[in-house]
C-alpha positions as a Python dict, from the first residue, in 0.01 Angstrom:
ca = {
    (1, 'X'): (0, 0, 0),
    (2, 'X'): (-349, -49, -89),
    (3, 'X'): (-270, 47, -476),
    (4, 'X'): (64, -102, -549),
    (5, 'X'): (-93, -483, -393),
    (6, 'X'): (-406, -390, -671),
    (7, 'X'): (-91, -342, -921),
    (8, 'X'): (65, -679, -883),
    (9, 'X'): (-216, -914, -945),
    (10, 'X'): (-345, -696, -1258),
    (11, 'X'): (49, -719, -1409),
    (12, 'X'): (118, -1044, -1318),
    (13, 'X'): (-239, -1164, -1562),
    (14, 'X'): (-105, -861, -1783),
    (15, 'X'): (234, -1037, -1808),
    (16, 'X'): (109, -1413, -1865),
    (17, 'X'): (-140, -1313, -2107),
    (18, 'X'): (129, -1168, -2253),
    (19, 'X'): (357, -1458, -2305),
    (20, 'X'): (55, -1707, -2380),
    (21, 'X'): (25, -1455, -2695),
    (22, 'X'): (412, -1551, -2796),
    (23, 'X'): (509, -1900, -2976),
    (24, 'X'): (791, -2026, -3093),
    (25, 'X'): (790, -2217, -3455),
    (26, 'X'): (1077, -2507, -3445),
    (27, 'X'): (1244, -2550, -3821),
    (28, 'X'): (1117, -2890, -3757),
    (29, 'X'): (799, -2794, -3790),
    (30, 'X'): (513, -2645, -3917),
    (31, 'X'): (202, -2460, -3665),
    (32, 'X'): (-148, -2384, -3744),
    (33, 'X'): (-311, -2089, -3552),
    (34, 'X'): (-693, -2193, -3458),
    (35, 'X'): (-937, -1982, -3310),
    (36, 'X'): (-1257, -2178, -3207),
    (37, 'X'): (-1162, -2480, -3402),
    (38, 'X'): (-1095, -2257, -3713),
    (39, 'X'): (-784, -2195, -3925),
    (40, 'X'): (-700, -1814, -3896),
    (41, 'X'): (-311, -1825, -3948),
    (42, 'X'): (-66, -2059, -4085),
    (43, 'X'): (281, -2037, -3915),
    (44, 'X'): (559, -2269, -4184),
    (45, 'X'): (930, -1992, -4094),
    (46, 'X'): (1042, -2097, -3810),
    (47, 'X'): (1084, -1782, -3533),
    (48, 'X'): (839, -1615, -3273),
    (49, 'X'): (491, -1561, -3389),
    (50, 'X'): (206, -1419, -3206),
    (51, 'X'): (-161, -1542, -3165),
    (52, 'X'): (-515, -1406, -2929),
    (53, 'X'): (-446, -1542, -2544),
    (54, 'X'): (-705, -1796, -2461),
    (55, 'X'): (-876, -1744, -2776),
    (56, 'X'): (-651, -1861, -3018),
    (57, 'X'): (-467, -2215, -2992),
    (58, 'X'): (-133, -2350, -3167),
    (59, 'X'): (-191, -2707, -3340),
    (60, 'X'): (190, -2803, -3425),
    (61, 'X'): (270, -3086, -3723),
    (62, 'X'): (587, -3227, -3783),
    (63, 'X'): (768, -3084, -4092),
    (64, 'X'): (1061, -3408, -4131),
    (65, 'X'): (989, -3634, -4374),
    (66, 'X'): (822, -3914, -4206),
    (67, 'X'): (791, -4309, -4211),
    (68, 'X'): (469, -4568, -4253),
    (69, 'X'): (511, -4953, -4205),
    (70, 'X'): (186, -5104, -4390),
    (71, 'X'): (74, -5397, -4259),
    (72, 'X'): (193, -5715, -4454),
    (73, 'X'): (-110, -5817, -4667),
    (74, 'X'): (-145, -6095, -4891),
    (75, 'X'): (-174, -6047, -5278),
    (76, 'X'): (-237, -6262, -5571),
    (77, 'X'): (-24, -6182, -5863),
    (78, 'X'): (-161, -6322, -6248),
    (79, 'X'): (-4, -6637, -6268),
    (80, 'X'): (-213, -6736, -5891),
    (81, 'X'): (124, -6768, -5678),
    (82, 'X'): (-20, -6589, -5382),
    (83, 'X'): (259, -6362, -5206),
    (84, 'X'): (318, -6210, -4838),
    (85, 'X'): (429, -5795, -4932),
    (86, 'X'): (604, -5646, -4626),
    (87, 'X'): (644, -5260, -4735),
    (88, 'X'): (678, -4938, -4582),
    (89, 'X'): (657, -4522, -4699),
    (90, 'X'): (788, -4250, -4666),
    (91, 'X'): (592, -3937, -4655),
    (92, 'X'): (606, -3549, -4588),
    (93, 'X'): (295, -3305, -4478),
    (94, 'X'): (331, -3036, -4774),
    (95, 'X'): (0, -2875, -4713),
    (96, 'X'): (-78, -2855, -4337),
    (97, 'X'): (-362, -2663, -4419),
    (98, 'X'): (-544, -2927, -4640),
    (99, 'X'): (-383, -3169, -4399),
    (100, 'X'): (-616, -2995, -4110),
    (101, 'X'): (-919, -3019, -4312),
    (102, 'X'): (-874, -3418, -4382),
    (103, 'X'): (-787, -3535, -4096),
    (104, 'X'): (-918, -3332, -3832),
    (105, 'X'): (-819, -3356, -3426),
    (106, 'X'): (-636, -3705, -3549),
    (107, 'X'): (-307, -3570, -3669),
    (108, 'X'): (-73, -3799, -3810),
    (109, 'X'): (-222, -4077, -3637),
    (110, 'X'): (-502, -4054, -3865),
    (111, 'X'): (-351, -3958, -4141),
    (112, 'X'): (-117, -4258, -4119),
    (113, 'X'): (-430, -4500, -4115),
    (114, 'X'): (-617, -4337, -4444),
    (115, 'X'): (-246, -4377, -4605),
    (116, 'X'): (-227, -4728, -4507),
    (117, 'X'): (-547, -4815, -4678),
    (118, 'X'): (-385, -4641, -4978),
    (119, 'X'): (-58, -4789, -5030),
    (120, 'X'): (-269, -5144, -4959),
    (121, 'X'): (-474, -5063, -5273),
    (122, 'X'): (-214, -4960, -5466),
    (123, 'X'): (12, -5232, -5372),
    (124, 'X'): (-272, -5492, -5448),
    (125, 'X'): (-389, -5303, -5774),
    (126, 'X'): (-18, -5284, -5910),
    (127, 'X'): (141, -5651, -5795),
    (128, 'X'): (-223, -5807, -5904),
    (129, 'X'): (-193, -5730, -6268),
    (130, 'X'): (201, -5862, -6320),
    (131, 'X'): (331, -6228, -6263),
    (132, 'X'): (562, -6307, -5872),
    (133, 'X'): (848, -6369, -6149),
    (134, 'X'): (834, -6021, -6185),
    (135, 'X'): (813, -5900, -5842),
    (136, 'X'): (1054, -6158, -5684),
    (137, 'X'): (1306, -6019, -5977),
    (138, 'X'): (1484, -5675, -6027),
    (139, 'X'): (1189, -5526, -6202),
    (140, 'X'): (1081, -5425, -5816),
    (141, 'X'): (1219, -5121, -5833),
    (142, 'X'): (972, -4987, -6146),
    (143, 'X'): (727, -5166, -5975),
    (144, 'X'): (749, -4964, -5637),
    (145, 'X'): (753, -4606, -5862),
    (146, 'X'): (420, -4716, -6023),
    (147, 'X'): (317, -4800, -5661),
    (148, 'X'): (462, -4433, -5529),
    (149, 'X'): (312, -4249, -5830),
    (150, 'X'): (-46, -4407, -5746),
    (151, 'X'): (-26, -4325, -5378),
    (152, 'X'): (85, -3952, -5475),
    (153, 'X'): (-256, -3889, -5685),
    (154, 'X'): (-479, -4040, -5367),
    (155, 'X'): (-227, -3895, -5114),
    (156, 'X'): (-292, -3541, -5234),
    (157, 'X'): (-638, -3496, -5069),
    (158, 'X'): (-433, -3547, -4775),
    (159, 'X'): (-206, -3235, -4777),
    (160, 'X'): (56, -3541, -4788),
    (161, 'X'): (348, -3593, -5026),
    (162, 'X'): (442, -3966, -5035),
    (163, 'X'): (845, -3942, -5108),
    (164, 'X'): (912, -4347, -5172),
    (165, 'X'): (765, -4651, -5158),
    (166, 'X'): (968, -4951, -5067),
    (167, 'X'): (926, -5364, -5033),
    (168, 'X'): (1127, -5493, -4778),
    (169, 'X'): (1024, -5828, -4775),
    (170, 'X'): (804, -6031, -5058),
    (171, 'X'): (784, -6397, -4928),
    (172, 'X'): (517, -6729, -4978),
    (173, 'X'): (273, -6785, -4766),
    (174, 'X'): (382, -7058, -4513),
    (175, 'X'): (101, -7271, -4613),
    (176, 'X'): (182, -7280, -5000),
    (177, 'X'): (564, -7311, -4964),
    (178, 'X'): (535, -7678, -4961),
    (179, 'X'): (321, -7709, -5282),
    (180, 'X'): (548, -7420, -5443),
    (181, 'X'): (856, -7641, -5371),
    (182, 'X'): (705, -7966, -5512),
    (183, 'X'): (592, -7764, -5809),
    (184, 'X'): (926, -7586, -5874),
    (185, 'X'): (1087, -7972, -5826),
    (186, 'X'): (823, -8093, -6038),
    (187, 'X'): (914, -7850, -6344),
    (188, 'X'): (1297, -7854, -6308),
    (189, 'X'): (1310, -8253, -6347),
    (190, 'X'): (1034, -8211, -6615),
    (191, 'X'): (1269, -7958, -6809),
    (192, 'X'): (1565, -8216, -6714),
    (193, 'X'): (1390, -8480, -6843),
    (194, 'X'): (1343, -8272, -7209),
    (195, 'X'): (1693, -8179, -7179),
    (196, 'X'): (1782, -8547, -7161),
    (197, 'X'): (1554, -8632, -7449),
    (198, 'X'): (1692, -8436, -7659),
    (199, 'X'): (2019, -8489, -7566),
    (200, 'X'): (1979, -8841, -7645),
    (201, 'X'): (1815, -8728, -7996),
    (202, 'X'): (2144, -8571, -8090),
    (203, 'X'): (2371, -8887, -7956),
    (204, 'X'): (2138, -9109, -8194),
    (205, 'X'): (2201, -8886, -8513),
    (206, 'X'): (2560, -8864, -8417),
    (207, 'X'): (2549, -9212, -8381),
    (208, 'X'): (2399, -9275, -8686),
    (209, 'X'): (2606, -9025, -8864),
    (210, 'X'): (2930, -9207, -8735),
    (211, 'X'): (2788, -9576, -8866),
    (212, 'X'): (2694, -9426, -9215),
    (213, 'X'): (3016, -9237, -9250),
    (214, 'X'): (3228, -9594, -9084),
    (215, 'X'): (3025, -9793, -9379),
    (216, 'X'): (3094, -9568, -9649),
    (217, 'X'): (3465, -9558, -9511),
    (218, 'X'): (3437, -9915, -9546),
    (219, 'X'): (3324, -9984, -9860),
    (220, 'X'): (3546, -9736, -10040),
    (221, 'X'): (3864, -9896, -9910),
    (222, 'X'): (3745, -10251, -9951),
    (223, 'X'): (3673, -10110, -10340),
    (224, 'X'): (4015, -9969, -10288),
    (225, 'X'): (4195, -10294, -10232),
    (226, 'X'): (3965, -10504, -10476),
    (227, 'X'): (4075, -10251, -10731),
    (228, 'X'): (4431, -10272, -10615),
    (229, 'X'): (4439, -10619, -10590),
    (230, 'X'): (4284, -10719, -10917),
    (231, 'X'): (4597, -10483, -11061),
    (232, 'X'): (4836, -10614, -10914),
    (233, 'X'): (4693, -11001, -10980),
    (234, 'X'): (4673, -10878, -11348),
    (235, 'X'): (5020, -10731, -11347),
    (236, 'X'): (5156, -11089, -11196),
    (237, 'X'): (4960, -11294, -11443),
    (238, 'X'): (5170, -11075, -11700),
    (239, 'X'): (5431, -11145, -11528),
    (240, 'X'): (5398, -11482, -11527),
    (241, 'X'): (5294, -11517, -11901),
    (242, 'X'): (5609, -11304, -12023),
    (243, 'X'): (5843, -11576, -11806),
    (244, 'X'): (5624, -11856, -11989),
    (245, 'X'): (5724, -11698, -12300),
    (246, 'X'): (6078, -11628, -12267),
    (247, 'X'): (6176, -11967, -12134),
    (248, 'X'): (5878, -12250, -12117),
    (249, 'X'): (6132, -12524, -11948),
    (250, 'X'): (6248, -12298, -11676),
    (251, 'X'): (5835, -12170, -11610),
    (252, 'X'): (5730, -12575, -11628),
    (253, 'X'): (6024, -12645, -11360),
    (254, 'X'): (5926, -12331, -11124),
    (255, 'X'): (5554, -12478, -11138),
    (256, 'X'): (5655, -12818, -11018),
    (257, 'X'): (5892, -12701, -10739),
    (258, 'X'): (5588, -12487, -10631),
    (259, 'X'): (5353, -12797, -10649),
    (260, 'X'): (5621, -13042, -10484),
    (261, 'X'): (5640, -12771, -10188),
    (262, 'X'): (5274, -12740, -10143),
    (263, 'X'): (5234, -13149, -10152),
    (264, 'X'): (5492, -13268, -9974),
    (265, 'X'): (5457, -13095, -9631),
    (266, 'X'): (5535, -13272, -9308),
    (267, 'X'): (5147, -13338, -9195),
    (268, 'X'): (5091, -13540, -9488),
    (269, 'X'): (5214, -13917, -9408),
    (270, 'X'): (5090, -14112, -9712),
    (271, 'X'): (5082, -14061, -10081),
    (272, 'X'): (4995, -14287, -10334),
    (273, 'X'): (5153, -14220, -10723),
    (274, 'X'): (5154, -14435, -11016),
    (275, 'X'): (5533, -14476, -11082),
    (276, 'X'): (5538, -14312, -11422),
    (277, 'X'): (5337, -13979, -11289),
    (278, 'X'): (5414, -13669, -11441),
    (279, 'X'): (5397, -13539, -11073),
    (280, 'X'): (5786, -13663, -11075),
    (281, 'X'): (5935, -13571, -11396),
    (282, 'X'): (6185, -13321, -11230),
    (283, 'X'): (6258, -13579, -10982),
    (284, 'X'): (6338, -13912, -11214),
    (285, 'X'): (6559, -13723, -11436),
    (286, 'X'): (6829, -13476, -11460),
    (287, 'X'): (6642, -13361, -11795),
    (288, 'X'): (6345, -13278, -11642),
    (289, 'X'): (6035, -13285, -11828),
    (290, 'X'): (6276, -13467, -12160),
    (291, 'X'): (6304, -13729, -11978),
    (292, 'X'): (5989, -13840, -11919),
    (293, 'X'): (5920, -13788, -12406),
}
């Protein structure tokens, strides 16, 4: 009786120290074996592995890739528009033992603070040097892998892998979206008033095109029709002077009938002859102009 109670206690601390020698490694994640704060075995298969009881500890990190919302922070691209970044990472602990070594006791917690301050920097150093027409457009994209490739390099101390960078939101601060309007207003009726300008430049030439072109139009038919009508005057003076020649009576008698017509119209209530007028040869005798010899 006396031995077998002596037996329990000693296997019952035999048996615990046992199974505080036995872990189990998730495939989530990745276990560091410390004995007295120092590394002594890194654990990355997943299974049972076996450390010192009380002696040795298990520090466990997380093996998933993993997500960082930086603070939004304010940044002043070249052409002075100043812009509110809202971005986050995404990042995976590659190296758990360099991991140990930077950050200490803090785990992620502090690793997640030393990678905010470098995705800040880099977000600040790359957005600083190109214009907000370039960040607001679909250039982001190269410009978030120039901001992932400069958080790699500084991320690398870390034991850290950063996997993407992303902006979620890129907005004016409240203050200056007043100003920005007005200034955006300002420069679209300023190119609207150029537009006009020289839309109005190119009506005038039109214009003036149109008068020149109406003139010369002009003046060629009016030389037209001179021409055409000092022909066709010549061609009836021939006219007339070939009838003068071929009978002289009949030409004289047309000529008075013409002048008769174009004196004695119904407006005109009063003329005064001299009896023995040539006006009336035609009309005094049956022998016309004989009559009057």
């Amino acid at each position: 009786m006396k031995k077998s109670a002596f037996l329990l206690p000693v296997l019952f601390v035999i048996g615990a120290l046992g199974l505080s020698s036995i872990f189990i490694v998730d495939e989530r994640e990745k276990a560091l074996v410390l004995q007295f704060g120092r590394i002594v075995a890194i654990k990355e298969d997943p299974g049972l592995a076996f450390k010192l009881p009380v002696i040795q500890e298990v520090v466990r990190y997380d093996d998933r890739i993993l997500s960082i919302d930086v603070e939004p922070l304010e940044v002043t691209p070249l052409d002075d528009r100043r812009l509110v970044v809202d971005a986050f990472a995404r990042y995976r602990i590659v190296d758990v033992n360099q991991f140990r070594q930077a950050v200490g006791t803090g785990g992620e917690m502090a690793a997640e603070n030393r990678l905010d301050g470098i995705l800040r920097a880099e977000l600040r150093g790359v957005l600083g040097n190109v214009s907000s027409n370039d960040i607001l457009s679909s250039d982001r994209a190269a410009l978030m892998l120039r901001i992932r490739n400069g958080a790699i390099s500084e991320a690398e101390s870390l034991g850290i892998e950063v996997v993407d960078v992303r902006l979620k939101r890129t907005d004016l601060p409240a203050e200056n979206l007043d100003a920005t309007f007005e200034r955006m207003r300002a420069e679209r009726e300023r190119e609207a008033t150029d537009e006009r300008a020289r839309g109005n430049e190119a009506a005038q030439r039109v214009r003036a095109q149109a008068d020149r072109t109406v003139v010369e139009l002009v003046s060629e038919a009016n030389k037209t029709s001179e021409i055409i009508r000092g022909e066709a005057d010549a061609r009836r003076n021939n006219i007339f002077a070939s009838a003068f020649g071929e009978d002289p009576e009949f030409f004289e008698f047309y000529r008075s009938l013409t002048a008769y017509e174009r004196a004695l119209q119904g407006n005109n209530s009063t003329m005064v002859l001299s009896p023995d007028s040539e006006f009336f040869n035609y009309l005094k005798s049956d022998q016309g102009a004989v009559a009057g010899q």
